[in-house]
C-alpha positions as CSV (number, residue, x, y, z in Angstrom):
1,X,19.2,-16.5,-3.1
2,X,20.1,-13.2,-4.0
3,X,18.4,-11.2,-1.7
4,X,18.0,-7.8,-0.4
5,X,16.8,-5.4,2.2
6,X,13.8,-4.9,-0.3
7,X,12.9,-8.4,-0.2
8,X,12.3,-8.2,3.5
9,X,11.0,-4.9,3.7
10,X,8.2,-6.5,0.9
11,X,7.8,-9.6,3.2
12,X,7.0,-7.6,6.1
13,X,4.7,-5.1,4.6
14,X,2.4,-8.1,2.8
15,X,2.3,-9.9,5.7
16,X,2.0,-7.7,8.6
17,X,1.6,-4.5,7.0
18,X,-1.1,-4.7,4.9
19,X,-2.7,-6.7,7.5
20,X,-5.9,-6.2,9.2
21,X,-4.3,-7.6,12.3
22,X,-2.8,-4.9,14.6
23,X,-0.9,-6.9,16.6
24,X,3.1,-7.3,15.2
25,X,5.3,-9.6,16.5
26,X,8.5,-9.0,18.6
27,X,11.5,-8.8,16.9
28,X,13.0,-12.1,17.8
29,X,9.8,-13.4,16.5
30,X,10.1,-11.7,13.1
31,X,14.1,-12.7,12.7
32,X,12.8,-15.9,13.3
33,X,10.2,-16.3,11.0
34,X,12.0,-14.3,8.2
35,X,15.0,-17.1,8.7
36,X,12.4,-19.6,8.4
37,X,11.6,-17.7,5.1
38,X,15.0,-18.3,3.7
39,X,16.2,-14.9,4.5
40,X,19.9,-14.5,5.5
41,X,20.7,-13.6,9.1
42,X,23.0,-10.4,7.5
43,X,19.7,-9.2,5.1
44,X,17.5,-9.3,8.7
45,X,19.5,-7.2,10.3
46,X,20.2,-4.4,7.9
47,X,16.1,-4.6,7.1
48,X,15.3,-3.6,10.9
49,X,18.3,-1.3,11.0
50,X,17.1,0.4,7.9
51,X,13.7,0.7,9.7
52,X,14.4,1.6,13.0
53,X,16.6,4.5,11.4
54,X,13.5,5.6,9.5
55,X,11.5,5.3,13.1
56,X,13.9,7.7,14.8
57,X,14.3,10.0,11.7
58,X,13.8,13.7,13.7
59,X,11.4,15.9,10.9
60,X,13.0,18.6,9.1
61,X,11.8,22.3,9.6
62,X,10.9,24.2,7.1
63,X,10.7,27.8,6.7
64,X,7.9,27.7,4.3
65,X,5.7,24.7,2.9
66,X,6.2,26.2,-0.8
67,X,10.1,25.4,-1.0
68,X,12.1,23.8,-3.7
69,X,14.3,20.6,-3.8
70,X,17.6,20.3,-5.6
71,X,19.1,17.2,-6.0
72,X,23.0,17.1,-4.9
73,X,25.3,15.1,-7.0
74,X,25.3,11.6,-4.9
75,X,21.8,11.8,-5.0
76,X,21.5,12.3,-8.9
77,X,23.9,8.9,-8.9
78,X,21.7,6.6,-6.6
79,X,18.3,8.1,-8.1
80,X,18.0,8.5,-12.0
81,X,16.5,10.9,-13.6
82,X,13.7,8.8,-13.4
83,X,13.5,8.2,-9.8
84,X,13.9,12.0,-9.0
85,X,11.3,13.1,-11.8
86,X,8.9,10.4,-9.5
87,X,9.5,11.8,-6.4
88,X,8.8,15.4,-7.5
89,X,5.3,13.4,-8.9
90,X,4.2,12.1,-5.8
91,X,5.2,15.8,-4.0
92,X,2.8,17.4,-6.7
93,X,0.4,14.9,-6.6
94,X,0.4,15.4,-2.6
95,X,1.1,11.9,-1.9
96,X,4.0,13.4,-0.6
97,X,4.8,16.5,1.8
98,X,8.2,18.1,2.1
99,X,8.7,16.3,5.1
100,X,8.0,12.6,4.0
101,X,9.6,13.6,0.6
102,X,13.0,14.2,2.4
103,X,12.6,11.0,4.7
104,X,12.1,9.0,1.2
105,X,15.5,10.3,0.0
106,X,17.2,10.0,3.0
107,X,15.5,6.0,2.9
108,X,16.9,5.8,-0.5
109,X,20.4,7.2,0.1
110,X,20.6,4.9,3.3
111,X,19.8,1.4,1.0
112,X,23.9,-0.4,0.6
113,X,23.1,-0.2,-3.1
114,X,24.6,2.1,-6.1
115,X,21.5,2.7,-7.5
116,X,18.0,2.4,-6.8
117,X,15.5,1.1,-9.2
118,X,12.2,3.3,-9.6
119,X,10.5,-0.2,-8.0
120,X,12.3,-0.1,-5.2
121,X,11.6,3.5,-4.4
122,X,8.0,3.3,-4.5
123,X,8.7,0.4,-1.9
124,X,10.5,3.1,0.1
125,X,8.0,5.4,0.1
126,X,5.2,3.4,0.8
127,X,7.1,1.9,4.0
128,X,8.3,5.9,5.3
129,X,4.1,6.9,4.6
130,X,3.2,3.7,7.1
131,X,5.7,5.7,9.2
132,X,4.1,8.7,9.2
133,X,0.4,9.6,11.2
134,X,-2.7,10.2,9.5
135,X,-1.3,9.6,6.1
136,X,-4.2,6.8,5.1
137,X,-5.2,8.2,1.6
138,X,-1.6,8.7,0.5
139,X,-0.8,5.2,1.8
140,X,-4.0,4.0,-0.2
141,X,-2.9,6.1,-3.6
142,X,1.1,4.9,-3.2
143,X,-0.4,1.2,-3.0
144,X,-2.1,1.8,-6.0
145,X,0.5,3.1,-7.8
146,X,2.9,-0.1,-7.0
147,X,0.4,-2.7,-7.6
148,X,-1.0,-1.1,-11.0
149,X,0.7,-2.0,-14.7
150,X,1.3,1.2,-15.9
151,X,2.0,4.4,-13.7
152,X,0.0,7.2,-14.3
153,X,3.3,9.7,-14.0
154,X,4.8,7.8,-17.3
155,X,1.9,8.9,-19.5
């Protein structure tokens, strides 16, 4: 199987996530289960690595709400134009605030991969907005904009 961190990060969001049940199950529970799924023991570990990075992320200050973001070079590899044009979409579209903007790139930029696919970074930033308090209608728009055939930022 070639797997990734995605795949389990999309396992655990469809079936605990997304979930009406609040009640998650211990880690050893989860590795477990996700072994059970055919995940690799490697693939586990960097998935709850990756998130408990993302749960200990400290939030950046900023001096004024109305500030500007400038790709660096490394950043401009990993995300395409593409990618970076959709991030600045869900910042305008207020699905995104400077803060949760800056913990989806630093998500991105964490991911063992060269590049990351514009798929994958909704993925992301779904998964850092279930991070984030009182963030319900940008969780409901971001889940709209993964599961629906043609997103509304390419028209």
């Amino acid at each position: 199987m070639n797997e990734d961190i995605f795949d389990v990060l999309i396992y655990l969001f469809e079936n605990y996530m997304d979930s009406e049940i609040d009640i998650i199950p211990d880690t050893d529970m989860l590795h477990t289960e996700l072994k059970a799924a055919g995940f690799n023991s490697g693939i586990i570990s960097k998935a709850f690595e990756w998130l408990d990075t993302l749960a200990l992320q400290e939030e950046p200050v900023f001096k004024s709400a109305n500030n500007f973001r400038i790709f660096c070079a490394e950043e401009c590899y990993k995300l395409d134009l593409e990618c970076r044009n959709f991030i600045l979409y869900l910042q305008g579209m207020a699905i995104l605030t400077p803060v949760s903007r800056e913990l989806v790139i630093d998500r991105a930029m964490a991911v063992e991969k060269k590049h990351i696919s514009l798929d994958e970074l909704k993925w992301i930033a779904l998964i850092v907005l279930l991070s984030q308090a009182d963030e319900e209608l940008a969780i409901a728009h971001m889940e709209n904009i993964i599961y629906q055939e043609t997103p509304d930022f390419l028209n």
